[in-house]
C-alpha positions as CSV (number, residue, x, y, z in Angstrom):
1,X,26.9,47.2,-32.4
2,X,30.7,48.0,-31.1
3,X,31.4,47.3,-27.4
4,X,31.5,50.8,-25.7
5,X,33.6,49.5,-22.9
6,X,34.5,54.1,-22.0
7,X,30.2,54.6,-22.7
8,X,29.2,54.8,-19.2
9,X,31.5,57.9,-18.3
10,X,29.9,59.9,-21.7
11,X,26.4,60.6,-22.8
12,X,27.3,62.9,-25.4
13,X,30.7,63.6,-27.0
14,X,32.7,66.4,-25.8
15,X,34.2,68.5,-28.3
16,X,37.9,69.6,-28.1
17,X,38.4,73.5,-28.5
18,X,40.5,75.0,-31.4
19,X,42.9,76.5,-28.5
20,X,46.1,77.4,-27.0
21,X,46.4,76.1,-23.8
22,X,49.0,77.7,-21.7
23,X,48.4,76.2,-18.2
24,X,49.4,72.7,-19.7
25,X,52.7,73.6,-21.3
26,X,53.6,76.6,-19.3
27,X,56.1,77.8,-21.9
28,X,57.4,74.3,-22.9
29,X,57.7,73.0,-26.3
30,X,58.0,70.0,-27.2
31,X,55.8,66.5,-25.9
32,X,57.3,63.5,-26.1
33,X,56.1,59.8,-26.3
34,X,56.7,56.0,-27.3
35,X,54.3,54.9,-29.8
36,X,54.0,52.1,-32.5
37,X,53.6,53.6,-35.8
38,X,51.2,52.4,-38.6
39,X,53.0,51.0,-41.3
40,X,50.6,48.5,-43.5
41,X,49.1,50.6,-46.5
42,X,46.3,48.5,-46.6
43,X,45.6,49.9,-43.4
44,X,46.6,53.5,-43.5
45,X,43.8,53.5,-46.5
46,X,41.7,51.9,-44.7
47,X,41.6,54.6,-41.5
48,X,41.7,57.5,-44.3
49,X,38.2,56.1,-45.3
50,X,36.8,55.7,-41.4
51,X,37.7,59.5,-41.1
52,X,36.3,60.4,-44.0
53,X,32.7,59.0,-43.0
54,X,33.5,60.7,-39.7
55,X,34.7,64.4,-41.0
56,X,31.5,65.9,-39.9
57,X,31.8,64.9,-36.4
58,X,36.3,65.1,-36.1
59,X,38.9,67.4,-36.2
60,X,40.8,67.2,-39.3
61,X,44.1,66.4,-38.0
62,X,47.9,66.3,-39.7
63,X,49.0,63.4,-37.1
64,X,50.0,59.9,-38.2
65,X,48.4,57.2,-37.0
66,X,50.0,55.4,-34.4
67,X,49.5,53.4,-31.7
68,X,50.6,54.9,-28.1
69,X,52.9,53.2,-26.1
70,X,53.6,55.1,-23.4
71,X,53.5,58.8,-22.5
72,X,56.6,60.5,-21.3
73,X,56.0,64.4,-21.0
74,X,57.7,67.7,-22.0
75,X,61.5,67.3,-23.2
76,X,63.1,69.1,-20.4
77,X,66.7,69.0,-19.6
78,X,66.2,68.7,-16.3
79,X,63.3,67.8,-14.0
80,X,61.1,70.8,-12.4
81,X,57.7,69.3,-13.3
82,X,56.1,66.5,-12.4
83,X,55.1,66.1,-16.3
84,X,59.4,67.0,-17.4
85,X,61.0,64.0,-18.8
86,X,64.9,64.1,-19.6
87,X,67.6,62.9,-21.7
88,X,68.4,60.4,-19.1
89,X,65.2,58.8,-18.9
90,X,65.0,58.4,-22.4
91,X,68.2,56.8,-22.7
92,X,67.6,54.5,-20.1
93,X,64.4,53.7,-21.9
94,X,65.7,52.9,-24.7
95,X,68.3,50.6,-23.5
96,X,65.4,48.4,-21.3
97,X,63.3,48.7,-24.7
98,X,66.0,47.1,-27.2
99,X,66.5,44.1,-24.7
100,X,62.7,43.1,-25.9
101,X,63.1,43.3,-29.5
102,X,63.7,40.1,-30.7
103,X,60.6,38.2,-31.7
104,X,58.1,39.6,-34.1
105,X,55.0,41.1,-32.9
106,X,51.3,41.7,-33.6
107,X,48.4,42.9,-32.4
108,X,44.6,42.3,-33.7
109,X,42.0,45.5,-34.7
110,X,38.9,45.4,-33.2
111,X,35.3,47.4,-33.5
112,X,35.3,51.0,-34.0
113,X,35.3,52.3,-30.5
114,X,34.5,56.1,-28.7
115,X,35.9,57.8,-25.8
116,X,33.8,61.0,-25.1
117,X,36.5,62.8,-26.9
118,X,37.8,60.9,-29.7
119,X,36.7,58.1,-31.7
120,X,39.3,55.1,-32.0
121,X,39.9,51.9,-33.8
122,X,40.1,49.3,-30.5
123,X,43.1,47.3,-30.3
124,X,43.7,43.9,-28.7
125,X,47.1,42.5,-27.6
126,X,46.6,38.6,-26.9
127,X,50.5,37.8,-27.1
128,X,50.6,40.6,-23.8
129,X,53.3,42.7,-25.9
130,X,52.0,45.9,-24.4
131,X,52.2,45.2,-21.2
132,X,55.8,43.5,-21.1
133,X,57.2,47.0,-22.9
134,X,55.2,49.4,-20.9
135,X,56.3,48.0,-17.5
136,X,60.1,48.0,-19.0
137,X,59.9,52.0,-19.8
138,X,57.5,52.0,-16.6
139,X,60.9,51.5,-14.7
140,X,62.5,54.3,-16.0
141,X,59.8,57.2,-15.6
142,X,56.4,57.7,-14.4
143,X,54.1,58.2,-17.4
144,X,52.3,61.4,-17.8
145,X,48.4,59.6,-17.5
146,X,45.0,60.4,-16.1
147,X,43.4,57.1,-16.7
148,X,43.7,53.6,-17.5
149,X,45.6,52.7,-20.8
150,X,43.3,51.6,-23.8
151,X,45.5,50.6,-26.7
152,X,43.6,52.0,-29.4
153,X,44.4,53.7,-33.1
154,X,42.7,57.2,-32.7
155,X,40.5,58.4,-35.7
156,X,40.4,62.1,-34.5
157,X,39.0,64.2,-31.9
158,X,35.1,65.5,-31.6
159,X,34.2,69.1,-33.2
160,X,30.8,68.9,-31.9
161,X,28.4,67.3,-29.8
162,X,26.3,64.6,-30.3
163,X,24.4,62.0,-28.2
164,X,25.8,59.0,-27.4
165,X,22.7,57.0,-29.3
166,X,23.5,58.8,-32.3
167,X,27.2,57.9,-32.3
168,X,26.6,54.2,-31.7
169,X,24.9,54.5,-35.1
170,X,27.1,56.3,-36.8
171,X,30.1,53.5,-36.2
172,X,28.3,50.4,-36.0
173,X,27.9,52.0,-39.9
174,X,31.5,52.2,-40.5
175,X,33.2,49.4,-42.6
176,X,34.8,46.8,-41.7
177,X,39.1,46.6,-41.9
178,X,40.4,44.9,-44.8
179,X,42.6,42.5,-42.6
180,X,42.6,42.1,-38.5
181,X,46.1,42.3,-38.0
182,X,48.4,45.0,-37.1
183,X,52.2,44.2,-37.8
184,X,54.7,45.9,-35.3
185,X,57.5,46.9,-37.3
186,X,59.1,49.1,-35.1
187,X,58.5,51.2,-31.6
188,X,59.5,54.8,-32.2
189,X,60.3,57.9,-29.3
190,X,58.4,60.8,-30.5
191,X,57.8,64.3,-30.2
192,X,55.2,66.8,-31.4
193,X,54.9,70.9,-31.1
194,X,53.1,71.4,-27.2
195,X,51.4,74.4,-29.2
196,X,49.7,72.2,-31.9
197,X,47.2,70.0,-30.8
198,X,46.7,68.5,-34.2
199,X,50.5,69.1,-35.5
200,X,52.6,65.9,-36.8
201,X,54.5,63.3,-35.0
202,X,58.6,63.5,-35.6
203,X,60.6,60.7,-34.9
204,X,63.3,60.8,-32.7
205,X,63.9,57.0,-32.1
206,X,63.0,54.0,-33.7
207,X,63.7,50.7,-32.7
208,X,62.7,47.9,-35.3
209,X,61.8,44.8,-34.8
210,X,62.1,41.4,-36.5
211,X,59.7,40.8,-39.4
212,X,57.6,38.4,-39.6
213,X,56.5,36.8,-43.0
214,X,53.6,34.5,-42.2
């Protein structure tokens, strides 16, 4: 049975409304974020599948997989909110980031994994890659989070409730991954339409990194 290492905050999932929601944005439109795309087809294929067995319990959504990095905010010229990030930021960001970017990387997929509102593919990081670039773009800007960073590969959001018992089930089901590594190929800076909670990813940035062929 997976590891529910978020079960004892949930005992049922806690499905995300089809809504606009105007007290987050407040009239801003575009989010922004670091994240480490999912390039491996072998992969992509195989997460198309785990949301396929899922579809009566998820969202469909048009959003690429991806891994998140770190969360920046709302692309603001200047800061008014505590949630605006700017051009500067980004730029310095970028410049701490492509002074990290010379070995190649890799993290390992673990069990399929649930917070009360999404179900995720874990993620485990024994090389400490995370944690080196997030405390580089950590320097730069505050990130826009409510609680402690998971990496994970999200399979979708909840459309409706069930109990926790029921879930366990329902991925200790799901296949396994066809390999258990994830290649970084690249960190990209992000942005997606505040408006559209389910709306595609478009790269701004991207920052590659060596490759490596083992």
């Amino acid at each position: 049975m997976p590891e529910y290492r978020q079960s004892d905050a949930f005992l049922h999932t806690l499905p995300a409304p089809l809504q606009d929601y105007p007290q987050w944005h407040r009239g801003r439109t575009r989010y922004a974020l670091w994240m480490l795309p999912v390039d491996c087809p072998l992969l992509l294929r195989h997460l198309q599948l785990l949301q396929r067995e899922l579809a009566d319990l998820l969202h469909p959504t048009r959003r690429q997989p991806h891994v998140t990095l770190f969360v920046c905010g709302f692309e603001q010229s200047q800061r008014r909110f505590d949630d605006d990030f700017t051009p500067a930021q980004r730029n310095a960001q970028r410049a701490a980031l492509s002074q990290m970017l010379d070995a190649p990387a890799c993290l390992q997929l673990g069990e399929p994994d649930s917070f009360a509102s999404a179900a995720f593919l874990s993620l485990q990081d024994p090389q400490g890659w995370l944690p080196r670039w997030r405390a580089a773009l950590s320097r730069h800007a505050d990130e826009v989070r409510q609680s402690t960073y998971v990496p994970h590969l999200t399979l979708g959001l909840y459309r409706r409730r069930i109990s926790r018992e029921q879930l366990c089930e329902r991925l200790a089901a799901l296949p396994a991954a066809p390999h258990s590594r994830l290649p970084v190929s690249r960190l990209v800076y992000a942005r997606y339409a505040a408006r559209d909670l389910f709306g595609p990813l478009h790269t701004r940035l991207s920052l590659p990194l060596p490759v490596d062929d083992l």
